[in-house]
C-alpha positions as CSV (number, residue, x, y, z in Angstrom):
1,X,-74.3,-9.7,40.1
2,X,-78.1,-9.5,40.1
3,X,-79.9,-9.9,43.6
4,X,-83.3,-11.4,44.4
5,X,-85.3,-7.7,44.7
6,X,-84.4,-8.0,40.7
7,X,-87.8,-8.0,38.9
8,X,-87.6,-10.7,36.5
9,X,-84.9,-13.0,38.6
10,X,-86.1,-16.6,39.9
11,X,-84.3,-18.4,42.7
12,X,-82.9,-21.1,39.9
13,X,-81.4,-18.3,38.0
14,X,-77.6,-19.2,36.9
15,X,-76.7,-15.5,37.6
16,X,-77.3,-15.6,41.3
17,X,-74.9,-18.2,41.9
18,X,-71.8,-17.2,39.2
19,X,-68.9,-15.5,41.0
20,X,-68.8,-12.0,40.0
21,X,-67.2,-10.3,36.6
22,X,-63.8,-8.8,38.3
23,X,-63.7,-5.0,37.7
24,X,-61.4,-4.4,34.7
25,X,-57.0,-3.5,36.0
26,X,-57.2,0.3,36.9
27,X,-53.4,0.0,35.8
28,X,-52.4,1.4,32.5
29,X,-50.6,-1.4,30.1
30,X,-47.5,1.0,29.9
31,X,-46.8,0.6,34.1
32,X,-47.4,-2.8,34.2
33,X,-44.2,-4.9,34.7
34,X,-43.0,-6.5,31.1
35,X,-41.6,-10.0,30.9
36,X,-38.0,-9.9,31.7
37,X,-35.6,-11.5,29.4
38,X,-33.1,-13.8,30.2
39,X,-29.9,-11.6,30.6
40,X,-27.3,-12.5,27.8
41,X,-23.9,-14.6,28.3
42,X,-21.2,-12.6,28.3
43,X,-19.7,-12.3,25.3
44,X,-16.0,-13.2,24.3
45,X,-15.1,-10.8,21.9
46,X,-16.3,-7.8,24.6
47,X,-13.7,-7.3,27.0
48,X,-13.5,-8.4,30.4
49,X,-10.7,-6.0,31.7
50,X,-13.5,-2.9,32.8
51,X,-11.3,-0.1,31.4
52,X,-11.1,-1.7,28.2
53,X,-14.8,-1.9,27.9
54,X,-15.6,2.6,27.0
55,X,-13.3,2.0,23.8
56,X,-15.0,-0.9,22.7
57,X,-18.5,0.8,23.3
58,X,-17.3,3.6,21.5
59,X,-15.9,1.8,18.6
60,X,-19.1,-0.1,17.9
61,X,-21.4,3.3,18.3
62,X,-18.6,4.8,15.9
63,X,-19.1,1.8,13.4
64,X,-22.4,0.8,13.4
65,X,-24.0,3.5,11.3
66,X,-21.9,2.6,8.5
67,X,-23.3,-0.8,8.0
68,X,-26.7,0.3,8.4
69,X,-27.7,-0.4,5.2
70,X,-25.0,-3.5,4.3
71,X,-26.4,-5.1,7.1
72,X,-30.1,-4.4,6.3
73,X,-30.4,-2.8,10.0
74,X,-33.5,0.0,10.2
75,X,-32.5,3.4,11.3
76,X,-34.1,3.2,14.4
77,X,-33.1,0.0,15.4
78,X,-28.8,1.5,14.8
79,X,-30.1,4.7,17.1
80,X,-30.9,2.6,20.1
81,X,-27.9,0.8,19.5
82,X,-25.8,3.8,19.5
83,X,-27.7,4.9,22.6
84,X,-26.8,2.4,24.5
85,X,-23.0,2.0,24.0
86,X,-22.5,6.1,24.0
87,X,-24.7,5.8,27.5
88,X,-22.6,2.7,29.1
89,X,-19.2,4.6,27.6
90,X,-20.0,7.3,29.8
91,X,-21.0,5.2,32.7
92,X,-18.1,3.6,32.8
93,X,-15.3,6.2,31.8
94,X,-16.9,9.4,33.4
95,X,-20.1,8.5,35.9
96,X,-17.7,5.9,37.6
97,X,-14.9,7.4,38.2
98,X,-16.5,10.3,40.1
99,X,-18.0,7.5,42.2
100,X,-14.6,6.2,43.0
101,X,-13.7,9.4,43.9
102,X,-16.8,9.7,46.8
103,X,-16.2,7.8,49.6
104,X,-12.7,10.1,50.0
105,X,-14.8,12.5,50.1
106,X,-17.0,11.2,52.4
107,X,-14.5,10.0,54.8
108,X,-12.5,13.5,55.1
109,X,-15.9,15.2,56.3
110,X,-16.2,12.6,58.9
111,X,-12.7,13.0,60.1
112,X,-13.6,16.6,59.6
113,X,-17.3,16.3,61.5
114,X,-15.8,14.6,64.7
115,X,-12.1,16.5,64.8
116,X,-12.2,19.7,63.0
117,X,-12.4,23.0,63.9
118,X,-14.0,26.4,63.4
119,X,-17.3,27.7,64.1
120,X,-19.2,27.3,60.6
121,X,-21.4,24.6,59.9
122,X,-20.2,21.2,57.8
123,X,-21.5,21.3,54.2
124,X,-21.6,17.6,53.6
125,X,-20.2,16.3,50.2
126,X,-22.8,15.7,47.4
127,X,-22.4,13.2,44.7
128,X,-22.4,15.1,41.4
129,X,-22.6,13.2,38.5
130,X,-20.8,14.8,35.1
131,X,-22.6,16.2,32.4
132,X,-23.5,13.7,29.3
133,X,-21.5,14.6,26.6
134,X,-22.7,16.3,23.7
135,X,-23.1,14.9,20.4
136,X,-21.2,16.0,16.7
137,X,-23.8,16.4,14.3
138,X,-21.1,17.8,12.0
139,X,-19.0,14.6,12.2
140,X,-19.0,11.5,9.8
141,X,-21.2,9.7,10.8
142,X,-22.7,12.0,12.9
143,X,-22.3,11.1,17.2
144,X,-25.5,12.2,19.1
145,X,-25.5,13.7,22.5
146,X,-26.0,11.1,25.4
147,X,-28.9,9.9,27.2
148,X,-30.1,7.9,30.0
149,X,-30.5,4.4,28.8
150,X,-33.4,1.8,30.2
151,X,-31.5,-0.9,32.4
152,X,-30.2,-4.1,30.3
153,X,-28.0,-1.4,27.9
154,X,-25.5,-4.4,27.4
155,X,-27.4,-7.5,27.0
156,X,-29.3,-5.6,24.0
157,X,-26.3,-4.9,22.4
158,X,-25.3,-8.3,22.6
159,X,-28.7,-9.7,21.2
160,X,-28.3,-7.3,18.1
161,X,-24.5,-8.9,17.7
162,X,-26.3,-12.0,17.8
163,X,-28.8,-11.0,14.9
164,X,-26.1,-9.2,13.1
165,X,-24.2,-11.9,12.5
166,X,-27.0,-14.1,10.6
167,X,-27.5,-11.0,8.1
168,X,-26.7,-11.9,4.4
169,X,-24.5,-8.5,4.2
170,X,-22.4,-9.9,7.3
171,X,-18.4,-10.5,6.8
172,X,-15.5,-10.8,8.2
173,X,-14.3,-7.3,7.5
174,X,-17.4,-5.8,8.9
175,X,-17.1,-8.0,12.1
176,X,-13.6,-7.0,12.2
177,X,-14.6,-3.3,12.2
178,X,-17.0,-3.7,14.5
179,X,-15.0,-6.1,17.1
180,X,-17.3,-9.1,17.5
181,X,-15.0,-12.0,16.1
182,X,-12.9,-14.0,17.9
183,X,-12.9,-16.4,20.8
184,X,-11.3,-14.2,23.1
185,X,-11.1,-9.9,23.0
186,X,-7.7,-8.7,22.0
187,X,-6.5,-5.5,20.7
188,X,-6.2,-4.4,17.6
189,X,-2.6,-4.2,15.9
190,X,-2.7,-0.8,14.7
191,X,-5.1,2.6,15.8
192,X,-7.4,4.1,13.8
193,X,-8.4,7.2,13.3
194,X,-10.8,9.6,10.7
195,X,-10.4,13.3,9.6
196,X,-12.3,16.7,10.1
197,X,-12.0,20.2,8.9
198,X,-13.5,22.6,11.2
199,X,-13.0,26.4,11.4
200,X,-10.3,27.9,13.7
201,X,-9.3,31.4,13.7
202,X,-8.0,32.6,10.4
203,X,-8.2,29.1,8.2
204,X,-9.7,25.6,9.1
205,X,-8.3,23.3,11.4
206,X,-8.1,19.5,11.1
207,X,-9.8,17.7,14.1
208,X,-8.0,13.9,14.4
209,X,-10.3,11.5,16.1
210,X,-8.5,8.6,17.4
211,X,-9.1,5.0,19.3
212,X,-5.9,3.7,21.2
213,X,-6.8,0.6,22.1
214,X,-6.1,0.1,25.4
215,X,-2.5,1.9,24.6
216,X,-1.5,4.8,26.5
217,X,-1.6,6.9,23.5
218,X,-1.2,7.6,19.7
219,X,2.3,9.0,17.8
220,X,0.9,11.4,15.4
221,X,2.4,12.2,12.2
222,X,1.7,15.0,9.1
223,X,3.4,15.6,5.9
224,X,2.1,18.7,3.4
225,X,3.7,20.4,0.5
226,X,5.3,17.6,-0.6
227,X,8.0,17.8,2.6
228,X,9.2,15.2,4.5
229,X,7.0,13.5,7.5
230,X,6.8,15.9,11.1
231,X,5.8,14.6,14.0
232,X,2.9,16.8,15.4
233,X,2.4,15.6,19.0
234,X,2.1,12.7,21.3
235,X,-1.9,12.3,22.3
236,X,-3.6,10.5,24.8
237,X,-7.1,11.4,24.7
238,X,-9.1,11.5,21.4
239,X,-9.4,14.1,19.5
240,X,-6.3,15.6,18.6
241,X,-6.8,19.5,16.8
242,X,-4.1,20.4,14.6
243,X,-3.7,24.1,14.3
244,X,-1.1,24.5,12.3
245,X,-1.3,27.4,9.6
246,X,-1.5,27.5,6.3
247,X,2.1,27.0,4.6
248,X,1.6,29.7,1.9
249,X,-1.6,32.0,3.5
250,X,-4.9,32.5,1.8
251,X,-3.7,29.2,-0.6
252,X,-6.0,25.4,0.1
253,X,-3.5,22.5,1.3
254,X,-3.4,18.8,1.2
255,X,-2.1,17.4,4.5
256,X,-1.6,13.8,5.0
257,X,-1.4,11.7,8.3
258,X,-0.5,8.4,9.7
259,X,-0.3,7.2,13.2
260,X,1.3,4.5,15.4
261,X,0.4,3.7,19.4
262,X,2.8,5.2,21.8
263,X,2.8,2.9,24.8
264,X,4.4,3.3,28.3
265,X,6.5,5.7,26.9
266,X,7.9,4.7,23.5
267,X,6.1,4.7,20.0
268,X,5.1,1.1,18.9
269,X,3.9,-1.1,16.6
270,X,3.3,-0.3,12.6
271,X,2.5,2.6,10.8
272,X,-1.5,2.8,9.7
273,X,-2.2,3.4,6.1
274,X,-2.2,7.3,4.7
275,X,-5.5,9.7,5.4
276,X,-5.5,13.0,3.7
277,X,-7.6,15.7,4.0
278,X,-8.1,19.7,2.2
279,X,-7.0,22.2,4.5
280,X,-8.5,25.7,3.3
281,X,-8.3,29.5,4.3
């Protein structure tokens, strides 16, 4: 603001009297705090039972990328999708039960801190979170690694469910797939699962990725060579590898698969359809 020593600068001069220009925010635009949106309803097709939750996650991250372009979506705006569910997955299934686990932890080295023995000092327990899974760049579609997501991973999942649903490429089969129909979550009737060849040691091997549902587990099933249908193994973490070799060596095979759940110790339920795959040397 100009002063009265100001050559130039009469006593009726508005400038002496206007309240100063402020000096211009020293704050960058990226640290300053952003509007915060009105978190999202919970949704009823996402489950409210909290172990049900990583498989749905981990279903939609699966399914997405396939509708990218059926559901006019941009590339980007399917990755940060993905990102989020793969992130709250892992929060959930891995990051949460180690935290479960803590406070035993914690309680033994106080019982141990005020009634042990020996002569060495305590090492206090440390929370150690588990590594973020890696990614399958080889698999279709291809899973990235996981990252640390921005808080709010959930209620942006649901907003994109929200504009998903009022795209012109939206049906019922893709809301099916992805699980978003339906006044109320429930489980699907039958597992589903996709096929991979990767190399094992002498010929390929055929990597099973499965979702359960909730169940304790899948009944797997193979048939090759035109013989009759073998029951390869009771699984209940996804993926299943089946190792078997080749039935005449050196010499490609078809092998074909089908799975029902296997729940609190029986198999259940209905047979999915048929996947086949080319096994080679």
């Amino acid at each position: 603001m100009p002063d009265w020593s100001q050559p130039g600068i009469l006593w009726n001069d508005g400038s002496l009297w206007s309240h100063p220009t402020p000096p211009p925010d020293p704050t960058p635009a990226y640290l300053k705090p952003k509007t915060k949106l009105k978190p999202m309803k919970r949704q009823k097709y996402y489950p409210s039972n909290q172990d049900q939750e990583p498989e749905w996650l981990t279903n939609f991250a699966f399914v997405l990328p396939q509708h990218t372009a059926s559901l006019s979506l941009d590339s980007g705006t399917v990755e940060e999708a993905v990102a989020d569910a793969r992130w709250l997955a892992y929060m959930i299934n891995d990051w949460l039960s180690v935290t479960r686990a803590f406070p035993e932890a914690v309680t033994s080295a106080l019982k141990e801190a005020r009634t042990g023995t020996g002569t060495e000092a305590l090492v206090l327990p440390a929370l150690v979170a588990p590594p973020l899974p890696a990614g399958d760049p080889d698999a279709t579609p291809p899973i990235p690694p996981v990252v640390a997501r921005p808080p709010g991973a959930l209620d942006r999942i649901f907003r994109l469910v929200k504009d998903i649903k009022n795209k012109p490429g939206f049906t019922e089969a893709v809301g099916n797939e992805l699980r978003v129909l339906g006044d109320s979550y429930s489980e699907p009737d039958l597992p589903k699962f996709s096929l991979k060849a990767v190399q094992g040691q002498g010929c390929q091997c055929v990597e099973i990725r499965f979702f359960k549902y909730g169940r304790t587990g899948v009944w797997i099933e193979s048939r090759r060579g035109g013989g009759a249908w073998e029951m390869l193994g009771i699984d209940t973490e996804s993926p299943y590898l089946d190792e078997r070799a080749l039935l005449a060596a050196g010499v490609p095979e078809v092998r074909e698969y089908r799975m029902r759940f296997w729940h609190k110790g029986s198999p259940t339920g209905d047979w999915t359809d048929i996947a086949s795959i080319t096994v080679a040397p």
